[in-house]
C-alpha positions in Angstrom: -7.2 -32.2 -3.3 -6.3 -30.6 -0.1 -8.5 -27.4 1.2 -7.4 -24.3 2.9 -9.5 -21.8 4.6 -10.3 -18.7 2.7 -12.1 -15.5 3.1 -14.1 -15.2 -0.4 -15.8 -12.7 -2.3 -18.5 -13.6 -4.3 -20.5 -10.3 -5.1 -19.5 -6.9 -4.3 -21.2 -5.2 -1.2 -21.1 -2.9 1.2 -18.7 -4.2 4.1 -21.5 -4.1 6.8 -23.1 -7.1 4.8 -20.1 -9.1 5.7 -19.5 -10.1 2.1 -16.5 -12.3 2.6 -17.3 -15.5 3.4 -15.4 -18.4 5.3 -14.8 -20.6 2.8 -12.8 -24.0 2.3 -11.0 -23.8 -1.3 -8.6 -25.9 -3.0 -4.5 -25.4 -1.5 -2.7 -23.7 -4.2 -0.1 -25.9 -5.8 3.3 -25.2 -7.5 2.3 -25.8 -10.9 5.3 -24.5 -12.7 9.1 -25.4 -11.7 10.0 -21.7 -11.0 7.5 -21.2 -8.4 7.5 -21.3 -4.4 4.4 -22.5 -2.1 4.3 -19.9 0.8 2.0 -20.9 3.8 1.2 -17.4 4.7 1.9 -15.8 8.0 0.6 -12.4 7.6 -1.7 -10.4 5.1 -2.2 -6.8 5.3 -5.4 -4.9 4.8 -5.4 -2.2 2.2 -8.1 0.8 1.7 -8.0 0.0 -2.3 -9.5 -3.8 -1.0 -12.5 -2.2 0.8 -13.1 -0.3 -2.5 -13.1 -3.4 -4.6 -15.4 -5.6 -2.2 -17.6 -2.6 -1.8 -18.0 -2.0 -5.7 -16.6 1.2 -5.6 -13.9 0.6 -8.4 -15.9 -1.4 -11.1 -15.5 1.2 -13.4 -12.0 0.7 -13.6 -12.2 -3.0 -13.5 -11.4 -4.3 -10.0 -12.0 -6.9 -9.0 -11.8 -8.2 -12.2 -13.8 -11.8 -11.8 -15.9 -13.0 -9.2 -15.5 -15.1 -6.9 -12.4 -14.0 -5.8 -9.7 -14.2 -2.4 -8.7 -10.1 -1.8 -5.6 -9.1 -0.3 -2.4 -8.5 -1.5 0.6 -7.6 1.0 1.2 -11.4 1.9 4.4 -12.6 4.4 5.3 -16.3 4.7 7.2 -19.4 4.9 8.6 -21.1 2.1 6.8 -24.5 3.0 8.1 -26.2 -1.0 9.8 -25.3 -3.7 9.4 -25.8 -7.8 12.8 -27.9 -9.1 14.2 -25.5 -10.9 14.4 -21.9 -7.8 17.7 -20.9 -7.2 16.8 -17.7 -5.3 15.2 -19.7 -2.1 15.0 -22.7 -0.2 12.5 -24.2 2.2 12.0 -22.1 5.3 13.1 -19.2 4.2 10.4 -16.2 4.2 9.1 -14.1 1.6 6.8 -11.3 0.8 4.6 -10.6 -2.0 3.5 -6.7 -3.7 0.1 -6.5 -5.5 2.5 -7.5 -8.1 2.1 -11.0 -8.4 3.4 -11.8 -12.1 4.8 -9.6 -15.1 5.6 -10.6 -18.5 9.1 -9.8 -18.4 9.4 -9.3 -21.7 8.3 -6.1 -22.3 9.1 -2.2 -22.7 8.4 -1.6 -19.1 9.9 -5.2 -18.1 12.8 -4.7 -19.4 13.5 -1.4 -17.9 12.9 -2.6 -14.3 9.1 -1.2 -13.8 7.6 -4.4 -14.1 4.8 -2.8 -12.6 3.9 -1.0 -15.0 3.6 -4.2 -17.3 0.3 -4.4 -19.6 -0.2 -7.9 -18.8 0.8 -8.0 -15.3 -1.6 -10.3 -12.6 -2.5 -8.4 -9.4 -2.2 -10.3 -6.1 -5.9 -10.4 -4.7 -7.7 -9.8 -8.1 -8.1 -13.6 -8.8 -8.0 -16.9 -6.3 -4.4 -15.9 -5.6 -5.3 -12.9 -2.7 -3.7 -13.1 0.8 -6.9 -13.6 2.9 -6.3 -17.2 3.1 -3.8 -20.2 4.4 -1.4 -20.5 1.4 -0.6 -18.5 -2.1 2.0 -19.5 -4.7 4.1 -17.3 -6.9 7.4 -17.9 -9.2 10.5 -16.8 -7.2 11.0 -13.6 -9.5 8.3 -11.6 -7.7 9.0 -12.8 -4.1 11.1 -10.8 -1.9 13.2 -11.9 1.0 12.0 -11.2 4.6 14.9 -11.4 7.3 13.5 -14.1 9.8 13.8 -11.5 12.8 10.9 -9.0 11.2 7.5 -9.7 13.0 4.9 -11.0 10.3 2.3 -8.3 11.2 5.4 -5.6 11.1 6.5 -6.7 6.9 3.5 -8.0 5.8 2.4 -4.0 5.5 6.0 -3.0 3.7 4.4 -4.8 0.7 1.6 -2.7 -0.7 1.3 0.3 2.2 5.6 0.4 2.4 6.4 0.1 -1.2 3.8 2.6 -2.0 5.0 5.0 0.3 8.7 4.5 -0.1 7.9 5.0 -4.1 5.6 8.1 -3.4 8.9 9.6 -1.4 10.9 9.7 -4.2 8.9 10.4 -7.0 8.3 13.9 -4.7 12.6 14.0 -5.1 13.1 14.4 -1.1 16.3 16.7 0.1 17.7 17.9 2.9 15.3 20.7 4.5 12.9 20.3 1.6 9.5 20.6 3.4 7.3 18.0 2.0 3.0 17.9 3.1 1.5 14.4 3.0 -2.2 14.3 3.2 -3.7 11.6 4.8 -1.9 9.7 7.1 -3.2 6.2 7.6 -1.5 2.7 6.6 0.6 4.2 3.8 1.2 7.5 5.3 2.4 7.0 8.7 5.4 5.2 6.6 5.8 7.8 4.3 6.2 10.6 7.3 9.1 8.4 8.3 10.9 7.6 5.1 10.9 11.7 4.0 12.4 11.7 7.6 15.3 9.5 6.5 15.9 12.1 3.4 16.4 14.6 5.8 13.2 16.3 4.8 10.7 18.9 7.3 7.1 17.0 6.7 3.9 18.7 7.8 0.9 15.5 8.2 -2.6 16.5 7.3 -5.6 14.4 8.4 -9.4 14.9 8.7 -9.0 12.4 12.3 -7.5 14.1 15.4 -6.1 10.2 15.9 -4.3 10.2 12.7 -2.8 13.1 13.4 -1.9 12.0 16.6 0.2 9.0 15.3 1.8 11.7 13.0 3.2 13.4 16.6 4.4 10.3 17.7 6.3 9.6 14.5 7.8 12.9 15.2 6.8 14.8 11.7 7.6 18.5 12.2 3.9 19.3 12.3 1.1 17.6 12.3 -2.4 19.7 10.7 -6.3 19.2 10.9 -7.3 19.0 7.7 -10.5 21.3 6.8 -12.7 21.3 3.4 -12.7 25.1 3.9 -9.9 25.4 1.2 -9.6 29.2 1.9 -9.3 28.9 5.9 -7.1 25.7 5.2 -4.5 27.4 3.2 -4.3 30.5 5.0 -3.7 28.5 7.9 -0.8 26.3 6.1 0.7 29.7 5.0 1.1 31.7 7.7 2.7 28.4 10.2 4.7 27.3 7.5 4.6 29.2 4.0 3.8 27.5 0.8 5.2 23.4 0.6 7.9 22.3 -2.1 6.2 19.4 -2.7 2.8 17.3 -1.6 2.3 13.7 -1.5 -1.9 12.9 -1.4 -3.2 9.5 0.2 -6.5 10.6 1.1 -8.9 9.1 -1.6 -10.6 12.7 -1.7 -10.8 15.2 -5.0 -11.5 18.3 -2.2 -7.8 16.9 -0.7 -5.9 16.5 -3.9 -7.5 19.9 -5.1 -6.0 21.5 -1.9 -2.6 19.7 -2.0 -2.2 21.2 -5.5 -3.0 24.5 -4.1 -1.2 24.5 -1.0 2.3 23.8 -3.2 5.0 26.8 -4.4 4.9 27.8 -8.1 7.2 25.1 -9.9 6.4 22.9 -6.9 6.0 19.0 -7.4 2.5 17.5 -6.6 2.5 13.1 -5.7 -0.8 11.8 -6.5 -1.4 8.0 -5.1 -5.1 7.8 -5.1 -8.3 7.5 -7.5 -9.6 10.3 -8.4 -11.2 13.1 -10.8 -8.5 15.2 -12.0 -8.7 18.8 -10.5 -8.5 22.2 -12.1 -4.3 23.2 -12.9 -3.0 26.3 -13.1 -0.4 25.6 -16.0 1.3 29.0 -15.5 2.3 28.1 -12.1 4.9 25.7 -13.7 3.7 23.0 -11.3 4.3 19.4 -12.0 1.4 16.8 -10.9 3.3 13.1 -11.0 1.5 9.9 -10.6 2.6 7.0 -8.4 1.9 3.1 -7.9 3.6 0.4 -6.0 7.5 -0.2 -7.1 9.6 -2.5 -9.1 11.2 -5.5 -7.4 14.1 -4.1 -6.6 12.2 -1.0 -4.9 10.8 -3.7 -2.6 13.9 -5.3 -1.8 15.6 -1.0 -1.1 11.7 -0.7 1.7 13.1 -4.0 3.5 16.6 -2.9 4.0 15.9 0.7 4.9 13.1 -0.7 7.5 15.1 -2.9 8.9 18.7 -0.6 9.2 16.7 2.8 10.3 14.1 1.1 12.7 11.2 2.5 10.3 7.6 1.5 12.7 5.0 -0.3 11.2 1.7 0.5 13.2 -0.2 -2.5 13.1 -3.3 -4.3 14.3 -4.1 -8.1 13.9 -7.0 -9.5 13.5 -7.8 -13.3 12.9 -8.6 -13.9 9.0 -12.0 -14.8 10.4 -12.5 -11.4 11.2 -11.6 -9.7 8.2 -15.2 -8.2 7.6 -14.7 -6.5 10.9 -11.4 -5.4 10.3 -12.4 -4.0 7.0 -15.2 -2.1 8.6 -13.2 -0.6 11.5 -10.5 0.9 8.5 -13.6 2.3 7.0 -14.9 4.2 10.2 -11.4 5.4 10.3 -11.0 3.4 13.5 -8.0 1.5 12.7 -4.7 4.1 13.7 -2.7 2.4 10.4 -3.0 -0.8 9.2 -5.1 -3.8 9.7 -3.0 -7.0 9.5 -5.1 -10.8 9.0 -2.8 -13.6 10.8 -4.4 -16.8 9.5 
């Protein structure tokens, strides 16, 4: 059996115990005739990952067995193909979501939110994660990459750019419509930019002068330093730009999401993307609070057109997939400016 270097997990820990270890593994092989072997060129680092390896997120079942390979916004190179794909060849490149398998077969399934399926498998949550050399999937879930994007530029599209994108329009983006996003890291930084496509004003909010920095740069009509005094906060928000229309909350933080509810017009629209205790609701204020996750298939191919026609910027930084206990622990001191890309 061939081996491939992987970076496994094999008890949860804080990150400063570099809990993933270099490890050599068995290559993944195509085991069923709809599936594609990619040799992986690229695999992003997501905030949910350093709560998994940390422990933060037992109590909602992630990760789900031990040992495991995290990660799960993989690019790569079709390197072989099951007999029976029709929708690639060898060479091409592809991506994969956190949505590595659905049943197809179901309710949601059947009405394009495949991930939403009950028996979906999760990229990362098993010995199929992105912080390794290779990773199989069946064709279905793979999405084409055009061969001019940069690995470390699409590899982010697929968790941190589809859960943006999706968090855009679930917040129902119009012309002039001013829309606050909270937290503007990995996932944020995109979403300023694709509210910006719709036309929309979007005010950035960030506990990190650097954050809010980037938000500047990616030429948001303002760019705020977020405060826990909720009262000074709001006050502040109100008189620069009046109550929002809508929020969109990244920060994994019940004192932001509390605020972003607050900071939002009566009959206002509130994007939750984050774990979290649910905060108090005014029901009389006829606001609507809408959860969001990752997208459908199709929402991933609509991220890599619109990136690749309106010249959408992926702020990246790679790092070897030796390194990817560093890496995690530079995203946790908020030192990373977006995303933390693993080139193996």
């Amino acid at each position: 059996m061939e081996k491939m270097r992987a970076m496994v997990l094999s008890e949860c820990a804080k990150i400063e115990t570099s809990p993933l270890k270099l490890t050599q593994i068995d290559k993944h092989e195509i085991k069923r005739p709809n599936e594609i072997l990619l040799k992986i060129e690229a695999c992003g680092i997501c905030h949910s990952q350093l709560h998994g390896i940390e422990g933060d997120w037992k109590n909602i079942g992630i990760p789900p067995t031990l040992p495991t390979v995290p990660g799960h916004e993989v690019v790569g190179k079709i390197v072989q193909i099951g007999d029976k794909v029709t929708k690639f060849k060898i060479g091409d490149r592809a991506g994969i979501t956190p949505l590595l398998e659905a049943c197809k077969e179901c309710q949601y399934c059947k009405e394009g939110k495949e991930h939403l399926c009950e028996s979906s498998i999760i990229t990362g949550e098993s010995f199929k994660g992105g912080y390794t050399e290779y990773i199989t999937v069946v064709e279905d879930f793979a999405t084409k990459v055009p061969n001019n994007m940069k690995a470390e530029y699409a590899a982010p599209l697929f968790c941190a750019g589809i859960t943006a994108y999706k968090a855009v329009k679930a917040a129902e983006p119009k012309q002039n419509k001013k829309i606050g996003i909270f937290g503007i890291g990995g996932v944020g930084h995109m979403a300023i930019q694709f509210a910006k496509v719709e036309n929309c004003e979007v005010i950035a909010f960030s506990r990190s002068q650097k954050h809010l920095d980037v938000a500047t740069r990616l030429e948001a009509t303002d760019a705020m330093i977020f405060s826990e005094n909720q009262e000074k906060f709001l006050d502040t928000l109100k008189e620069k730009h009046g109550t929002l229309d809508a929020a969109i909350v990244f920060a994994p933080a019940d004192i932001v999401t509390d605020t972003a509810i607050k900071s939002v017009k009566k009959g206002g629209l509130i994007v939750i993307a984050t774990v979290g205790e649910n905060p108090s609701f005014m029901p009389f204020e006829e606001k609507t609070i809408r959860g969001t996750l990752i997208g459908s298939t199709k929402d991933m191919e609509q991220v890599i057109k619109i990136c690749d026609e309106e010249n959408i910027k992926v702020i990246s930084q790679i790092f070897p997939l030796e390194q990817a206990n560093e890496a995690l622990k530079k995203l946790k001191d908020s030192k990373i400016e977006a995303r933390a890309v693993l080139i193996p």
